[in-house]
N, C-alpha and C positions, 0 to 999 in steps of 0.2 A: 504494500500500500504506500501512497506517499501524496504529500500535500497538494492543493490546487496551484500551478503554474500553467504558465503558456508554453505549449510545445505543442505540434502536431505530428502524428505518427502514420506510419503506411503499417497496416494491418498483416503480418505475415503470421498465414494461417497452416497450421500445422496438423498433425493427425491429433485428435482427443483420445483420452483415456478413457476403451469403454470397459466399463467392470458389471459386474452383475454381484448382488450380497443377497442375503439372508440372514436373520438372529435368530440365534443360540439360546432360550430362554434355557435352558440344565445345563448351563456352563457358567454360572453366576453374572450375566450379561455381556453377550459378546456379537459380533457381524464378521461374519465370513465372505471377504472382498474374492470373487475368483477374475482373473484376467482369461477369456472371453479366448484370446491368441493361443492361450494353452499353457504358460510359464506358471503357473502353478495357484493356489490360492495364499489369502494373509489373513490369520483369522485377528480380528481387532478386537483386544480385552477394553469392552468398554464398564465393566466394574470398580468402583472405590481403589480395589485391592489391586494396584498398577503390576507388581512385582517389577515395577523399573530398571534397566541395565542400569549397572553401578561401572566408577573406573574409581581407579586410584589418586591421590595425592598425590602428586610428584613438586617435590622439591623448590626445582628450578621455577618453573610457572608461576608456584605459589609465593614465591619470594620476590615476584615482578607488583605482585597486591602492593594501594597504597597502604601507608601504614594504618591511618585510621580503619579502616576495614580490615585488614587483619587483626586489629588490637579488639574489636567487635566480635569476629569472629561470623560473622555472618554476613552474605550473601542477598541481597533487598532486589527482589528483582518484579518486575511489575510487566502486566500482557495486560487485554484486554478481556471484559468479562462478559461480550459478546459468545455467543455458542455456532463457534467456525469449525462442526467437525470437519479433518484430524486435527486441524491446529491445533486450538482451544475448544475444552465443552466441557460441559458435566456430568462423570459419569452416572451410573441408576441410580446412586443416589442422588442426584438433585443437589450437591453440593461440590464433591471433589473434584475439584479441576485436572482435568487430563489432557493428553493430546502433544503431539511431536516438541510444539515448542518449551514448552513442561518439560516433558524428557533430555532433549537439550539441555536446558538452563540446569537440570541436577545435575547432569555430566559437568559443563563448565565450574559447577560449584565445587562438587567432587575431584577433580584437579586441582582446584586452587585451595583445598583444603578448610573450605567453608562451609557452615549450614546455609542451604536455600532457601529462604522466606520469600515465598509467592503472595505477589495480591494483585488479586483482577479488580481493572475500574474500566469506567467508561476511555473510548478511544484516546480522545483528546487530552483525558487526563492523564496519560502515558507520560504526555511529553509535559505535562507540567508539572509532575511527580520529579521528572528528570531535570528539570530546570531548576528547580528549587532543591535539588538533591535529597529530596525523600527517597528517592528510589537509587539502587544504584546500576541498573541496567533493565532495557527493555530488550523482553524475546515476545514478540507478536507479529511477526508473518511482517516485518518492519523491512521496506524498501528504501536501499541507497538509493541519494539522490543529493545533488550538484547543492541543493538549496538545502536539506537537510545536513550537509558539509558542514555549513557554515555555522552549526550549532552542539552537533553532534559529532562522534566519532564512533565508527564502525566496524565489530569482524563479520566479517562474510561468513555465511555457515549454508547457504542453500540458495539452489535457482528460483526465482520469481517467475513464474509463468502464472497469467490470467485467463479467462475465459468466459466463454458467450453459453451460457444454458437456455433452451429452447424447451417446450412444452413436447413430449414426444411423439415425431409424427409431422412437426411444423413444417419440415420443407426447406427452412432456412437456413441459409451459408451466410456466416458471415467474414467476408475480406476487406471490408474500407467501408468507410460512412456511408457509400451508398446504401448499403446494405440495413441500415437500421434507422435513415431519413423517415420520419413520418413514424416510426414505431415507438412504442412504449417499453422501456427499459427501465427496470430498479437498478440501484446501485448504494452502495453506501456514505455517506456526506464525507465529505474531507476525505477522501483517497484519492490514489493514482484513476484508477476506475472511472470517477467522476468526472476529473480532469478531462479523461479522455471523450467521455461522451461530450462533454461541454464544448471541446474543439471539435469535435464532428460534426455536432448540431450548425454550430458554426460554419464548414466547411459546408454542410447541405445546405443550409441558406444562401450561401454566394454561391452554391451549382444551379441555384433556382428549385431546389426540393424542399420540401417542409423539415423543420426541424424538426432533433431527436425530443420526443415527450417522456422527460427522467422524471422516473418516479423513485419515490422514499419510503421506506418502513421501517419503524422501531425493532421491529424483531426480524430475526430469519426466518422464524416459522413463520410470520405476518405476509415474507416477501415469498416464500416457497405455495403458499397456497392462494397468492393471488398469480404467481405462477401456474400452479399446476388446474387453474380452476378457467386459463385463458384469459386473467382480466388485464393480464400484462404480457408481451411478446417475449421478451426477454431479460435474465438477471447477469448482469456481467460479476464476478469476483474473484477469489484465488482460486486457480484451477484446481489446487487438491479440495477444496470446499466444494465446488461443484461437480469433481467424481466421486467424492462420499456419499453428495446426495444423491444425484443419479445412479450410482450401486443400490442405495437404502431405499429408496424409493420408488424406484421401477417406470417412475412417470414421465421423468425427465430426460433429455439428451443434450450432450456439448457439440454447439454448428460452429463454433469456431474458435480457436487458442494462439497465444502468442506473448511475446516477452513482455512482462513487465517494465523492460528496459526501452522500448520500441524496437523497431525494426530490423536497428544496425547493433544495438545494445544485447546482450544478457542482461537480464534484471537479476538480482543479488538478493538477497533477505540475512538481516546483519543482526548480531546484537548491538544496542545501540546505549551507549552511554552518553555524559554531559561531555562537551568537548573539552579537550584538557586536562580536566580530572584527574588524567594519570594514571585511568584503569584498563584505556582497550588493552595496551602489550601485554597486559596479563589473561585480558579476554582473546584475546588471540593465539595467544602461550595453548590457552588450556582447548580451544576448538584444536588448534593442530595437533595435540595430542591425541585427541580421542578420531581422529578422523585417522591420524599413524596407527593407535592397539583396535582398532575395529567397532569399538565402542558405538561411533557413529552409524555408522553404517548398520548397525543390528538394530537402532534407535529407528531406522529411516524405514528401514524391512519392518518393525511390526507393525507401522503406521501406512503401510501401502505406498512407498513414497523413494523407494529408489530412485527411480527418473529424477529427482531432484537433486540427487547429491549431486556433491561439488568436490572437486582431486583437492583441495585445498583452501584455506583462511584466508583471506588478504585483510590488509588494513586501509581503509579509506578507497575501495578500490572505485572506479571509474562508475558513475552513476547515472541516472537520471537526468537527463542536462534541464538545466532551468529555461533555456529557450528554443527554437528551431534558427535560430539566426547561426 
């Protein structure tokens, strides 16, 4: 996801992830994602009882911590308390938070030799958490970008790919603005997402087509079932959020995906600290470890989400550009 700026992108449209699930109700709650091409199933533990991959302490990593947070001992890290299965969501109980970024963030903590204290707030308060330094790092499906630079510091830990979710059955591709001139689209306020529809609407009205009609909802279930009911053409958001629900759901299908970054870009999904601060080398220390002992990659596999890894951490890497100029 990432702030509203001016850029306009060429839509390069790629194969979607089709899956198919079913849950598990005698397995203390779980959905069994199979890949459709035949690579095998991922059965997703969505119960309280994570059993989380653990890694180890190491050392070096932990000793790049500033002091103050190490003399704490703890680890403040903040996501969003939106429900984006796999990222973030609530397992059956209705409370505990789960989901990749979750997993993540205890790996990073468990390197650096800290306890992980999670709290979900609304989006925006992410970044005010981080401003004010209540928080010391955000993992939330959080996209590099040119303009979030300038405030923030970032390791890379996973590709950003988004996506176009269709009603199943609709017909529609989607590869550039043309394609969604005149139609009704939800998306989420302040993201990359939004951004994007706002310059296409834009680009449709100087082609002489009607513009895009964005629409908003409080919830995802609010936006999934004015999806699945036809009262909206399409929901754009992070691609792993709309192959989880079109596996879980059965109703929906992805017409079209593409980088987070635009067209010439990989989009990136970063943990994201206060700039300066003094904490990415150690947030970076400890992704490139566990992405070295496999940690990662076991993290990325129970959550359906291979496709996503990344060979490597960077810091600050090439983002989002704030304009098209």
């Amino acid at each position: 996801m990432a702030p509203i700026n001016r850029r306009t992108f060429a839509l390069s449209l790629v194969t979607g992830v089709a899956l198919s699930a079913c849950a598990n109700p005698d397995d203390g709650g779980s959905t069994e994602v199979r890949d459709p091409k035949g690579s095998g199933t991922t059965k997703i533990n969505n119960s309280p009882d994570q059993k989380r991959v653990t890694t180890e302490k190491v050392d070096a990593a932990a000793a790049l911590v500033p002091k103050a947070i190490r003399d704490r001992g703890t680890l403040e890290i903040v996501g969003s308390a939106d429900s984006s299965a796999p990222l973030g969501f609530y397992a059956t109980d209705d409370k505990t938070r789960i989901g990749v970024e979750i997993d993540i963030a205890h790996l990073v903590a468990g390197v650096l030799g800290l306890e992980p204290r999670y709290t979900a707030v609304s989006w925006e308060n992410i970044f005010v958490g981080l401003d004010s330094g209540k928080y010391d790092v955000g993992f939330s499906n959080i996209t590099v970008t040119e303009e979030r630079k300038e405030k923030y510091d970032f390791a890379s830990y996973r590709k950003d790919d988004l996506a176009f979710e269709a009603r199943k059955g609709s017909g529609l591709k989607i590869r550039g603005f043309r394609d969604v001139a005149g139609r009704k689209v939800a998306v989420d306020t302040g993201t990359n997402q939004e951004k994007i529809l706002v310059e296409w609407s834009e680009k449709a009205e100087k082609a002489g087509l009607e513009p895009v009609d964005i629409a908003y909802y409080k919830a995802q279930a609010d936006t999934y079932l004015a999806l699945e009911s036809g009262r909206i053409d399409l929901w754009l958001g992070p691609s792993p959020t709309a192959s989880y629900h079109v596996a879980s759901a059965g109703k929906t299908e992805i017409v079209g995906t593409y980088s987070g970054g635009g067209a010439t870009l990989q989009g990136l999904i970063a943990a994201t600290t206060k700039k300066d601060n003094g904490l990415v080398k150690a947030l970076h220390a400890a992704l490139a470890e566990v992405i070295r002992n496999g940690a990662y990659a076991q993290v990325l596999e129970r959550w359906g989400l291979s496709g996503e890894a990344v060979g490597k951490s960077e810091i600050n890497p090439p983002g989002l550009p704030k304009t098209n100029q």
